[in-house]
C-alpha positions in Angstrom: 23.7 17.4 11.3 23.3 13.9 10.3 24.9 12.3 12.8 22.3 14.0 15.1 19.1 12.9 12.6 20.4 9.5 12.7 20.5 9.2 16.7 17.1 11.3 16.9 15.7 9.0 14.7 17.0 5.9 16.4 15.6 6.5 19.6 12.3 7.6 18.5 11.9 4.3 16.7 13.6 2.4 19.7 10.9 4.1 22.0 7.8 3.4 20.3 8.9 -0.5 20.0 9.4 -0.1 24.3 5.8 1.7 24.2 4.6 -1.4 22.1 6.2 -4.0 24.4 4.6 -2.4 28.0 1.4 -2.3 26.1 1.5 -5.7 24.7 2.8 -7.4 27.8 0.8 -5.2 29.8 3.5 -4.0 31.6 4.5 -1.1 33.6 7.3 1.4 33.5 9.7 -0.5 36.2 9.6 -3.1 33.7 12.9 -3.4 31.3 13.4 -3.6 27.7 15.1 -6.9 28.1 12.3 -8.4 30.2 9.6 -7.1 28.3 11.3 -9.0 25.2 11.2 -12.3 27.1 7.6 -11.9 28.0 6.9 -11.3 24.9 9.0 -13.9 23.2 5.7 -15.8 21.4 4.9 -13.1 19.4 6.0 -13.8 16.2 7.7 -11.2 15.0 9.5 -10.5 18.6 10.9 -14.2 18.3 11.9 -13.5 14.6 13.7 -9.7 15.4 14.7 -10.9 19.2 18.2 -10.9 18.3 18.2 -7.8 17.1 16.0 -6.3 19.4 18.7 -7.2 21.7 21.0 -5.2 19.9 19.2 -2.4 19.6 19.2 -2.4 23.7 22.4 -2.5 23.9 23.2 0.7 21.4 20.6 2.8 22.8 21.8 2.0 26.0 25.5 3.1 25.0 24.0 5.8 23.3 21.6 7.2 26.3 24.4 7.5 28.7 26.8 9.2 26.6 27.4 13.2 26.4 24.6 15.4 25.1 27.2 17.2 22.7 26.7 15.5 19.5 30.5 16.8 18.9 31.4 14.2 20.9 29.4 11.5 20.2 30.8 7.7 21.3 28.4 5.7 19.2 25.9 6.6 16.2 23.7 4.1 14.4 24.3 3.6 11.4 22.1 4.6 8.0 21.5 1.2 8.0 20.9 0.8 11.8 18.2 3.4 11.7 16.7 2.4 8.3 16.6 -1.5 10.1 14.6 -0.8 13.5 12.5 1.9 12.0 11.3 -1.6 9.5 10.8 -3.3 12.7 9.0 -0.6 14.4 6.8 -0.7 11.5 6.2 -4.4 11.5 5.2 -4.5 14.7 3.1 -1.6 15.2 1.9 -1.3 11.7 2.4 -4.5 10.2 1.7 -5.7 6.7 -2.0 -8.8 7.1 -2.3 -11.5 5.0 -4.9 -9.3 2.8 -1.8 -8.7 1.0 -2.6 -12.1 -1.1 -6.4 -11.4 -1.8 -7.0 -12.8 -5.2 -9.5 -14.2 -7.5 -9.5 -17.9 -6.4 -10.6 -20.4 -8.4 -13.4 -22.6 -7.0 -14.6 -26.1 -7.9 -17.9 -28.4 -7.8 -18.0 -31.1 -6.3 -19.3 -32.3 -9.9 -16.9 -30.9 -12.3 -15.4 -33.3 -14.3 -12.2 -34.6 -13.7 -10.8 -33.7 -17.6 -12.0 -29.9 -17.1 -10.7 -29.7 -13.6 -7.2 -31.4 -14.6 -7.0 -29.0 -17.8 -7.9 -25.9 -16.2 -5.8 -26.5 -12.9 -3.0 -27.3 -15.7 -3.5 -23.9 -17.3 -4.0 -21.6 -14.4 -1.4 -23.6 -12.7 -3.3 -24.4 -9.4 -1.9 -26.7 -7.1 -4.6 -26.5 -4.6 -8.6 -27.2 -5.1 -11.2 -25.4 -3.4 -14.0 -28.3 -3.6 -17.7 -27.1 -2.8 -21.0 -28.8 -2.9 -24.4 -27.4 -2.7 -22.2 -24.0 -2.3 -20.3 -25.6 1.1 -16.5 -25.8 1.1 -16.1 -30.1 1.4 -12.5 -30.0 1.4 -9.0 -28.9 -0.6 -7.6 -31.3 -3.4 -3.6 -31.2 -3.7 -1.9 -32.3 -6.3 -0.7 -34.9 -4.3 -4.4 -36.4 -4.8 -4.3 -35.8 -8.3 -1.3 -37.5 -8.9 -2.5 -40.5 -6.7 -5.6 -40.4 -8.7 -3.5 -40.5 -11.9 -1.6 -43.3 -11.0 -4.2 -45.6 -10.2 -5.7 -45.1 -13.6 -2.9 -45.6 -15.6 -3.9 -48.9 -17.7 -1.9 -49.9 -20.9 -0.1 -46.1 -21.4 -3.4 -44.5 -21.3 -5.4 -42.8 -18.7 -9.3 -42.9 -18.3 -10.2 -39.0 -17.2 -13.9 -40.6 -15.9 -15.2 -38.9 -13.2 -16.0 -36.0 -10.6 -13.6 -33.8 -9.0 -15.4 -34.9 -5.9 -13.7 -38.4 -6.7 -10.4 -36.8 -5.9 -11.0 -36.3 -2.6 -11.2 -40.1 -1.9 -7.1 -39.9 -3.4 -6.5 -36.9 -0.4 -4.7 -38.1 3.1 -6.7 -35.6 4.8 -5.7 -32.3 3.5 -4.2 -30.0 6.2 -5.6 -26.7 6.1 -6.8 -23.8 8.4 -8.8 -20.7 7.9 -7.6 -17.7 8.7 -8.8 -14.0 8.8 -7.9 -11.4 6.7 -6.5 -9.5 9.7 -3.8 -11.8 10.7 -0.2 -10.8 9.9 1.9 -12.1 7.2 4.7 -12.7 10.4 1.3 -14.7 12.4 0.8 -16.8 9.0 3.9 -17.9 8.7 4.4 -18.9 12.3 1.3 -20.8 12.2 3.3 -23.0 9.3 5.9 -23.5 11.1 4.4 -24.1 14.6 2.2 -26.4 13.5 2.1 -30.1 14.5 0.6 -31.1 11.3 2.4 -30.3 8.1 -0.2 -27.8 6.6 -1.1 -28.0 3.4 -2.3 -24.2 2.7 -4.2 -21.2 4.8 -7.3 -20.6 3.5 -8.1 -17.1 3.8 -11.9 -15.5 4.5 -13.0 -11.9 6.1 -13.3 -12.9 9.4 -11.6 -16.7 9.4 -15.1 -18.6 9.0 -15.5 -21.5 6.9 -18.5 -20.6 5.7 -17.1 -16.9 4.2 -16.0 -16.6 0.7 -12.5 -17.8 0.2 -10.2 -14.8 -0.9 -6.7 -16.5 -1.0 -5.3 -19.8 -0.7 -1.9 -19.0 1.0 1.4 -21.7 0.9 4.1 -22.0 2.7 6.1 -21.2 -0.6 4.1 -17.5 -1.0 4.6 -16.6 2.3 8.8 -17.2 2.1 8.5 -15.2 -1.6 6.7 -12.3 0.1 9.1 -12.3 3.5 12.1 -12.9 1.3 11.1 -9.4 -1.0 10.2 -7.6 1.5 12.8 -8.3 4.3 15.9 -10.7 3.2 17.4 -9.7 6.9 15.2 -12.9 8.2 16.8 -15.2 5.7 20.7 -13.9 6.1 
């Protein structure tokens, strides 16, 4: 029956985040759900489901302690209910890395010219500039830079496009940025905006997190609320 499926399905999904907890917290089995949520309340994606988690708890535990006949069933989850913590389950066990933005990234030397950078930044629509120089990442232009740059070479209605992209970086209040590894979660990325003291600018994203890697994303703030927001609008409800 589906009553039955639903609760079968519940607990089996309910279990494996409890298995996940004990192992992450390195916990034993005398240790409950509800501590093992506060021990683990840094990781990202326990503080962003906590609340739910919490929930969860407190249905299985109704449900657990109610009669085996499913005739007589007190409580069932939900479609919805089941369809929610399996989605968890999944995020934390299994969850989706920041590969998920791997794309061709446009680079830029050190002594391009400003005209071709500003056109082709314009076109592609690139607000943030990889700079490298003798093949070594210097730094990221913004297009807070740019329009720095820009305003400073307004004279008489016209602008002067003279000089390097490297010149830009002179216009850019330190750039906040952090490599990161392609294995890091989506969830982990976005914590690391959030948690962070300095207002980053963007996540630079290599194989293993190295500087001196190829550059396979540059991750925003904005890209990582698109992809949370399609994928689970629960966070933002």
């Amino acid at each position: 029956m589906v009553e039955q499926e639903g609760y079968l399905e519940f607990i089996e999904s309910f279990n494996h985040i409890h298995k996940y907890l004990k192992k992450y917290t390195d916990s034993d089995d005398n240790v409950s759900f509800s501590d093992l949520l506060y021990k683990a309340k840094a990781h990202p994606m326990i503080h962003l489901y906590l609340d739910e988690l919490h929930l969860f708890r407190k249905l299985r535990n109704i449900i657990v302690h109610q009669t085996d006949d499913f005739e007589q069933l007190i409580a069932t989850p939900s479609d919805e209910v089941v369809e929610r913590i399996k989605f968890i389950e999944q995020q934390l066990v299994d969850p989706s890395t920041v590969g998920v933005f791997k794309a061709e990234v446009i680079k830029f030397n050190a002594t391009d010219s400003i005209e071709d950078v500003l056109k082709l930044s314009g076109e592609k629509e690139i607000l943030k500039l990889p700079i490298y120089e003798n093949n070594k990442f210097i730094g990221l232009v913004t297009s807070r830079a740019i329009a720095k740059w820009l305003q400073k070479h307004i004279q008489n209605n016209t602008i002067e496009l003279s000089g390097t992209v490297k010149d830009l970086l002179d216009f850019e209040k330190k750039s906040q940025y952090e490599f990161i590894a392609s294995s890091m979660t989506v969830y982990e990325a976005w914590h690391l905006f959030q948690a962070s003291p300095k207002k980053l600018d963007a996540l630079l994203l290599t194989e293993s997190g190295r500087q001196e890697d190829v550059i396979e994303a540059v991750i925003t703030y904005d890209d990582l609320l698109k992809y949370i927001y399609t994928h689970d609008q629960y966070v933002f409800n």
